[in-house]
Structures are given as structure tokens and as C-alpha cells.
C-alpha positions in Angstrom: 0.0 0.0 0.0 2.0 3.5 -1.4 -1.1 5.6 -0.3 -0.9 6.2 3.3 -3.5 8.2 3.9 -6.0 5.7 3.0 -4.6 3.5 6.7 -6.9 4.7 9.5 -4.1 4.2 11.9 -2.2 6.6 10.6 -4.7 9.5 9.9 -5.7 9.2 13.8 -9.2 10.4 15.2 -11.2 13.1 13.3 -11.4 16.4 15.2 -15.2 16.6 13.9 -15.7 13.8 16.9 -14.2 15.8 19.7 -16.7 18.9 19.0 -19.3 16.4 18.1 -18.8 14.8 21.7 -18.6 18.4 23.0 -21.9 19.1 21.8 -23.6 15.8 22.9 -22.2 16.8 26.5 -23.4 20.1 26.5 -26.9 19.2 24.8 -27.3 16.0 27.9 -26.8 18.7 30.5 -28.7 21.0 29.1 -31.7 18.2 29.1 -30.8 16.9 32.9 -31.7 20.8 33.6 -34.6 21.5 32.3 -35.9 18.5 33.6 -35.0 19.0 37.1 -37.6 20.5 39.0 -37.7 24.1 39.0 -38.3 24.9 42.9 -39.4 22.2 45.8 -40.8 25.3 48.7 -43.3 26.3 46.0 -44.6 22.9 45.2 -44.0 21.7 49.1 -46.5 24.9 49.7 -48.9 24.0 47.4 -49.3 20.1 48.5 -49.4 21.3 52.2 -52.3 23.5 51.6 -53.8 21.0 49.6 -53.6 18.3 52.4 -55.3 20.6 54.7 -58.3 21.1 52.5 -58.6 17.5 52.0 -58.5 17.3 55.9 -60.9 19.9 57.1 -63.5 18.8 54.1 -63.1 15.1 54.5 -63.6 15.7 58.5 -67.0 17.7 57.7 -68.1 15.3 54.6 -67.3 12.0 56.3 -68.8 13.0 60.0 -71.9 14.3 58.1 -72.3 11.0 55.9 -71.7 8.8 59.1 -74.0 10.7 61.1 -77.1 10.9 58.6 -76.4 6.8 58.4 -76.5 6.8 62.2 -79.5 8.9 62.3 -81.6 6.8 59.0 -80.9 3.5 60.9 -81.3 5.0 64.7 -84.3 7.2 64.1 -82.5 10.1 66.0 -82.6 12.7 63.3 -81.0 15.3 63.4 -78.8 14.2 66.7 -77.2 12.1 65.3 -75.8 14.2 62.3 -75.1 17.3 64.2 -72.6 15.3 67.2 -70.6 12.9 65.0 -70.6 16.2 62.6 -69.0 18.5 65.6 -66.9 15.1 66.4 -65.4 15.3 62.9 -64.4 19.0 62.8 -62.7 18.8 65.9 -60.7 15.9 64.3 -59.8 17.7 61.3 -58.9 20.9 63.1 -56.8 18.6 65.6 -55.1 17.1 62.2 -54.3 20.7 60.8 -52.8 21.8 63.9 -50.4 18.7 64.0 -50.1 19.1 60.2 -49.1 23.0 61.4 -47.0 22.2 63.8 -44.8 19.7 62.3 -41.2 21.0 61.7 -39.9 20.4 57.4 -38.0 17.4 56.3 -35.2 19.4 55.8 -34.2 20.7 59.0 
């Protein structure tokens, strides 16, 4: 063989690779960061607040439904409703206070 530059030993790596692999670098971090999540306090925030709604509405709903099934099957209208009502505010205010008073993960 007279032609040398035809042996791929010899010509040794193409510089098109090294900015090619540059790029690929640059373009997989660029991706790892606009997929990371943008901010944790704001989402933490809004799942908090969202947790107490479900608790002080799921107190009133559920001790309202269990009291008018008390009171269908007891005939003690409308006793039955308004105590295990009351009963179930008190335990959703009790949860929010502990949900309150809890200190963050982080710390």
C-alpha cells in the first residue's frame, strides 16, 4: 500500500468527533436541567395547603355522611348528624394543627 492516507491508523481520530462529543455533552446537561424540578418550597407549599383542604372537608363530609347513616338507621334525626358532625371538625382541626405544627423534612 503506497497511499498512506487511505490506513486509519495513521490518519488518527477526526477532530469533527471531539466537538461532536462536546456538543452531545453540553446538549445531555442541558436536558438533565430543564428536567429538574424548577423549585421544591413552592410545590412543598402548594401540597401542604392542599392536604389541609382534604382534611378539614373530608372531617365535615365524612362525619356528616356517618351521622345521617347513624340517624336513618337510629331514628335520632337530626342528633345524630349534628354530634358525629362536631366530632369530625374537631378531628380535622386537631389534624391541621399537627399538620401546622410539624417541623420540614429538611431541617
Amino acid at each position: 500500500m503506497s497511499n498512506d492516507e487511505s490506513d486509519p491508523d495513521i490518519i488518527g481520530e477526526d477532530p469533527r468527533l471531539g466537538g461532536l462529543k462536546d456538543r452531545l455533552e453540553a446538549a445531555h446537561s442541558a436536558e438533565e436541567a430543564r428536567n429538574r424540578p424548577a423549585s421544591t418550597g413552592a410545590d412543598a407549599s402548594y401540597s401542604l395547603g392542599n392536604r389541609v383542604l382534604a382534611e378539614l372537608l373530608g372531617g365535615v363530609a365524612g362525619g356528616a355522611l356517618l351521622g345521617w347513616i347513624i340517624d336513618r338507621f337510629a331514628g335520632t334525626a337530626p342528633w345524630g348528624l349534628l354530634i358525629v358532625m362536631a366530632i369530625g371538625i374537631v378531628v380535622a382541626f386537631v389534624n391541621i394543627i399537627r399538620i401546622s405544627t410539624r417541623k420540614p423534612d429538611g431541617s
